[in-house]
C-alpha positions in Angstrom: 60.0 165.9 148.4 59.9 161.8 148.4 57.6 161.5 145.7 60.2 164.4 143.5 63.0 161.9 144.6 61.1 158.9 143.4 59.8 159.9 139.9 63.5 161.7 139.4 65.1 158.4 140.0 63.0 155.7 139.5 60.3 156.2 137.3 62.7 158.0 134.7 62.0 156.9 130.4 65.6 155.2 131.3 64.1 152.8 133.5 61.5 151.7 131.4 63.1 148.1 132.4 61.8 148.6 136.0 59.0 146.1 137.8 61.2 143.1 138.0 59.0 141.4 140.2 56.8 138.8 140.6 54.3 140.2 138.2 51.5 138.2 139.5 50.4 140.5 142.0 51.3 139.1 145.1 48.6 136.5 145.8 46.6 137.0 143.1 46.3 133.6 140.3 44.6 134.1 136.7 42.3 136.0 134.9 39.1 136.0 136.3 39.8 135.0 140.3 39.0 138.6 141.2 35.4 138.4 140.6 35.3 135.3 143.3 36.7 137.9 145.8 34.0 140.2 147.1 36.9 143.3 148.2 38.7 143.0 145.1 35.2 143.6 143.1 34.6 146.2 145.0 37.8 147.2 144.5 37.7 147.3 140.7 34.5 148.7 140.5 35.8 151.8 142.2 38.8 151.9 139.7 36.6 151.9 137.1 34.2 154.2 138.3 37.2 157.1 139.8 39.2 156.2 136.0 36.1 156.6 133.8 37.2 160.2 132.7 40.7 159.0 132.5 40.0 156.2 129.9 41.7 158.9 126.9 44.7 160.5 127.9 43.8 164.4 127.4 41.7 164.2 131.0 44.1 162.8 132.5 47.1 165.5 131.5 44.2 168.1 132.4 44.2 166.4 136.0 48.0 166.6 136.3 49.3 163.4 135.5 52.3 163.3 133.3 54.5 160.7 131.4 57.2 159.1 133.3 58.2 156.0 131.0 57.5 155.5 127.7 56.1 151.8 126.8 57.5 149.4 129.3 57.6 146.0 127.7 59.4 142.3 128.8 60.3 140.2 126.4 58.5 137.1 126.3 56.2 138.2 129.6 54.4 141.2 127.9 53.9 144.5 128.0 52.3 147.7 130.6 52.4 150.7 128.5 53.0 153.9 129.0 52.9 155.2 132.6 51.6 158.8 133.4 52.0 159.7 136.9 50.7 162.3 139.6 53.2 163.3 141.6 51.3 164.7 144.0 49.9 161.3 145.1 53.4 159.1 145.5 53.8 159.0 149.1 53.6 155.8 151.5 49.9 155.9 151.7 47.8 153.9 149.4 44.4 155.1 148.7 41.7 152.7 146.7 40.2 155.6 145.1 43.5 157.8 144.1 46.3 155.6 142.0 49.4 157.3 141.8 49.7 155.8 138.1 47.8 155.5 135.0 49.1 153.2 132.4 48.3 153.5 128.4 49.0 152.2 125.4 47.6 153.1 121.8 44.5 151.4 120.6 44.3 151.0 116.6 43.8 154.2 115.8 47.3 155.2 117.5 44.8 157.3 120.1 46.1 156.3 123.8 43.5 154.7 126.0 43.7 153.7 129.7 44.2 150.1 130.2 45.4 149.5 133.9 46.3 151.3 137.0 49.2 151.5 139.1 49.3 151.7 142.8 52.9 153.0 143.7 53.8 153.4 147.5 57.0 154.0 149.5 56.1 152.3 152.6 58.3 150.9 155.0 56.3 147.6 154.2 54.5 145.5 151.8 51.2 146.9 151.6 47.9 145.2 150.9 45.3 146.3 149.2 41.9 144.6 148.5 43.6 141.2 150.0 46.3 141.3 147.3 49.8 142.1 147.9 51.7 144.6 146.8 54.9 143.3 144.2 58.4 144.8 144.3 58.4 148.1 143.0 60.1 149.9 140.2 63.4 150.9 142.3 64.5 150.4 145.7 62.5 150.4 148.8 58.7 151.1 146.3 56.2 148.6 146.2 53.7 148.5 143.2 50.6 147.1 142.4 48.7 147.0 138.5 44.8 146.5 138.3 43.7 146.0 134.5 40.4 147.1 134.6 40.2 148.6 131.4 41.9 145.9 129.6 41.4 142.3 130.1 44.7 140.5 130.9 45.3 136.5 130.7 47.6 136.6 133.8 44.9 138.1 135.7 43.4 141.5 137.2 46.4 142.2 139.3 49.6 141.4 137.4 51.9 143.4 135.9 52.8 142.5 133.0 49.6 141.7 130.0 51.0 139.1 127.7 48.2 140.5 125.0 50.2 143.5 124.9 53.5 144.8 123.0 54.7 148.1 123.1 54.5 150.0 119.5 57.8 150.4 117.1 
C-alpha cells in the first residue's frame, strides 16, 4: 500500500524535478573514493553482479520494473535518466542485493542501457548503506541513494546527479 502511495505521488513523469538533495551521496567525495572503501567494493560488485541481466531494458520490464519518470535532468548539475521502478520492493527496508530502481538512458544507438541504481526507502530515518548515507529523497519523508556502476560518473560512485550526462530532446 506505501510503496502504491509513493510511486502514485512521488515518483510520477511530473516530478521528474525530484532529488533536490545533496547529490553527493551523503559522505561520499569523487570518483574513484569507493574503491579505497572495502564495503562499498563489495557493495558495487554485488550491484553489478544482481544488474548484469538488467544492463538492456527488455530484462528488466520482463522482471517487473516499470517507468516512473522519464529523463530526470538538472541544469548545470547533470543528468540520472530514466527511472524504472519495482513496486514491489519500495518499502522502508533497504536490501544491497534488491534496488528498488533502475535508472537508464539511451546509448548512441538510441537502445536504453542501465547506468546506475537507485536505492529508494521510506524509513523513519536516514539509512546507511555500505558506510554511505542515504540523500533526501524524491518527495517527503523517502530517502534515496544512486550507485553508477554501470556508468562512470565525475562526482563519484554515489551521487546523484552524472554531469557526463544530458537527457535526450
Amino acid at each position: 500500500m506505501v510503496a502504491a502511495a509513493v510511486l502514485a505521488v512521488g515518483l510520477a513523469p511530473a516530478t521528474a524535478v525530484a532529488h533536490d538533495g545533496s547529490g553527493r551521496g551523503g559522505d561520499s567525495d569523487k570518483s574513484d573514493d569507493w574503491k579505497k572503501n572495502s564495503q562499498q567494493r563489495k557493495l558495487v560488485n554485488t550491484l553489478r553482479d544482481v544488474t548484469y541481466d538488467y544492463r538492456w531494458l527488455e530484462n528488466a520490464e520482463k522482471d517487473g520494473y516499470t517507468e516512473v519518470t522519464k529523463c530526470v535532468e538538472k541544469p548545470g548539475v547533470g543528468a540520472m535518466g530514466f527511472h524504472y521502478a519495482k513496486e514491489s520492493l519500495i518499502d522502508d527496508k533497504t536490501q544491497a542485493r534488491k534496488p528498488e530502481i533502475l535508472v537508464y538512458m539511451p546509448n548512441e544507438r538510441g537502445r536504453m542501457k542501465l547506468v546506475a541504481v537507485e536505492y529508494l526507502s521510506t524509513a523513519a530515518e536516514r539509512p546507511k548503506l555500505a558506510g554511505v548515507k542515504f540523500d533526501d529523497g524524491p518527495f517527503p519523508k523517502t530517502f534515496a541513494l544512486h550507485a553508477w556502476v554501470w556508468k562512470d560518473n565525475p562526482d563519484g560512485m554515489f551521487a546523484a546527479y552524472n554531469p557526463a550526462h544530458k537527457c535526450p530532446k
